[in-house]
N, C-alpha and C positions, 0 to 999 in steps of 0.2 A: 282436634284443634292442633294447629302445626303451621312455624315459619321455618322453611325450611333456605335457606342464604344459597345461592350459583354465584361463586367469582367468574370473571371474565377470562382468566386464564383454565377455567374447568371445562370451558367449549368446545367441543368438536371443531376446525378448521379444516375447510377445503382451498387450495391455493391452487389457482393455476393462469393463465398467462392472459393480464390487463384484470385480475378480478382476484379478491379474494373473502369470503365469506364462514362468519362466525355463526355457528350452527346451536341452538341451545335445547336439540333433542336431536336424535336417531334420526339422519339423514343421507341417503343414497347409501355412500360405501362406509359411512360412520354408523354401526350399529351397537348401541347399548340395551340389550332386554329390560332394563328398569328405568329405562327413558327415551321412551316411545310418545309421549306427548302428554297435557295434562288435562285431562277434560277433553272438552270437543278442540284445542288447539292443538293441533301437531306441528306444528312449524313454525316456528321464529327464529328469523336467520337477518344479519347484522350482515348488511353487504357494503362492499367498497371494490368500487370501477373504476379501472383508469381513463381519461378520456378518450373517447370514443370505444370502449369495449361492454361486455354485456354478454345476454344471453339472443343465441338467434333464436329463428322459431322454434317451438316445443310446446306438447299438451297438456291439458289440462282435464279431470276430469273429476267433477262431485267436490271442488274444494272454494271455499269463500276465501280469496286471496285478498289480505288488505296492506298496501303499502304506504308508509310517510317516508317524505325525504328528507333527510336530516341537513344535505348540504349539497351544491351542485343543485341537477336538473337528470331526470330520465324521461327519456322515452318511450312512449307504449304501443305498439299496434300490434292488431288479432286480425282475425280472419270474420268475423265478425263485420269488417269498416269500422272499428274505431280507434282512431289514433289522436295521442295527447303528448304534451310535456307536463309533467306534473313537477311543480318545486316544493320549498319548504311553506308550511301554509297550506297546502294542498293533498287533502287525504281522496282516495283510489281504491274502488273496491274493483275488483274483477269476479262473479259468481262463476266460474267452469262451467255447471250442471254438467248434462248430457256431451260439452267436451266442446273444446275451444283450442285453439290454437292461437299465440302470442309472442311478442318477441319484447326483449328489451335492453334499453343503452344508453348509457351515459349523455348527456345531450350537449351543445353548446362547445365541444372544444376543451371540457375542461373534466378533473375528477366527480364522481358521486358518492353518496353515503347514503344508504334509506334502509330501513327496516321495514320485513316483511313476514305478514304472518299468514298462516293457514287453518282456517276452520272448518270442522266440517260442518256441513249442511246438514238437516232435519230431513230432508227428503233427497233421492238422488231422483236424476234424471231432468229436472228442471230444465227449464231453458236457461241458457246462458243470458247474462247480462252483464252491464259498465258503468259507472261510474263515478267521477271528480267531482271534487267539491271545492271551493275555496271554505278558511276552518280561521273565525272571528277569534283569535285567542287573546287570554287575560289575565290575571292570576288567578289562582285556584284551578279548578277542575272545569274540562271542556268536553265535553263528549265528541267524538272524530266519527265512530259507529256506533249503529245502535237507536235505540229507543230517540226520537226525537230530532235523528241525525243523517248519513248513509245509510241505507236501511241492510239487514243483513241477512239471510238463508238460517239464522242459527236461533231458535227463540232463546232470551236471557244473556242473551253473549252479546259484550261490547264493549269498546275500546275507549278509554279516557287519557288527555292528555296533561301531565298536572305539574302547576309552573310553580315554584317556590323561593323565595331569596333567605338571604342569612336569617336562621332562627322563627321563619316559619314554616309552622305545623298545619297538616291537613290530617283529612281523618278519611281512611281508605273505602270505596263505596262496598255497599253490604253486599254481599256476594259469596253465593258457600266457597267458589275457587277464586282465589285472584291473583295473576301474572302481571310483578311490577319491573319494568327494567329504566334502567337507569342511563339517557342518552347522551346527558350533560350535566356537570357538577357530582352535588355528594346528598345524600342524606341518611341519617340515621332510624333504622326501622328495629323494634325488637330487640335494641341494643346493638345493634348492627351496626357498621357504618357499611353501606354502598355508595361505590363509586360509578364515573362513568364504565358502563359495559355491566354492570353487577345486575344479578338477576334475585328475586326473590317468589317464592312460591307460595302462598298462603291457601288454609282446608278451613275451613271456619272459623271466621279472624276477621270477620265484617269490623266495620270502623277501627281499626288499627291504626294509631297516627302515626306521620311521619313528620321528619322536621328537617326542614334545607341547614345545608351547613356550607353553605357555598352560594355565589350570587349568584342567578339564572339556573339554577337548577330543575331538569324539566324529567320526569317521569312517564310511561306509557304502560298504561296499566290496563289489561283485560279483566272485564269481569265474565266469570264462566260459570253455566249451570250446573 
């Protein structure tokens, strides 16, 4: 049993020109040996594009890519034939499998903000597949992926969105691993306070409350096998 707290300024950062991305495990030329990923998630990276920059094409292979976008609009097209704009509201799986190619960018003229994770898949080789969703949110807990939701490559793995105002408490879903991060406002976990960008780790720590300490307060929290 274990809460283990990430500040926002403990992130790996890659910067480089119209883009800059907060990395929160062992990414390309950021390597840490003791944070390599947590469970089946290896990848959650906090991006910010200037308008109109991005990523051109580039592969993909064997990972369940899921993006929300926190502000702005991006753009998505693969090789595949699918192309979208996905905004806020709007959750985006990409499955790789057997290998994909994709590109992405800021859309509309203006900056972006989205958060982006990586899971692996149960099986590799899969066909690839896409898709968006429009995502009814409300307070409390919304499932984004997952069980009932985007369906995902990963059995037990899934992603909840969770909204909270001043001095309310939710109770974290059961799950032996859960990756909570925090995209707006505060809340206190564990005695913690997290703010925007704060991450937290939890090992067996199902139903764990938390409590908003700020209005609009919004959480993104994996649950991992």
């Amino acid at each position: 049993m274990s809460v283990h707290v990430r500040r926002a300024q403990q992130r790996f950062r890659t910067e480089v020109e119209g883009r800059t991305t907060w990395h929160s495990f062992s990414f390309g030329a950021h390597y840490d040996p003791d944070n390599v990923g947590f469970g089946a998630l290896v990848a959650h990276n906090d991006e910010w594009l200037q308008a109109g920059s991005g990523y051109p094409d580039h592969p993909h292979v064997d990972a369940e890519i899921v993006t929300w976008v926190l502000s702005g609009s991006l753009r998505h097209t693969d090789d595949r034939g699918h192309t979208a704009v996905v905004g806020p509201g709007q959750v985006q799986r990409l499955s790789a499998g057997s290998g994909v190619v994709h590109s992405e960018s800021a859309d509309g003229g203006l900056p972006a903000r989205f958060v982006q994770a990586w899971v692996r898949p149960d099986e590799s080789g899969l066909a690839p597949s896409y898709a968006v969703a429009d995502v009814a949110m409300g307070e409390g807990w919304t499932t984004l992926v997952g069980e009932g939701a985007v369906p995902i490559n990963t059995r037990g793995a899934s992603l909840h969105l969770g909204v909270l105002g001043v001095d309310d408490d939710l109770e974290l879903p059961a799950s032996p691993r859960l990756h909570v991060f925090v995209t707006a406002g505060s809340v206190t976990l564990a005695d913690e306070v997290l703010v925007d960008s704060d991450a937290a780790r939890l090992v067996d720590e199902p139903g764990r409350p938390v409590r908003g300490r700020a209005p609009e307060t919004r959480l993104l929290v994996w649950s991992l096998p």
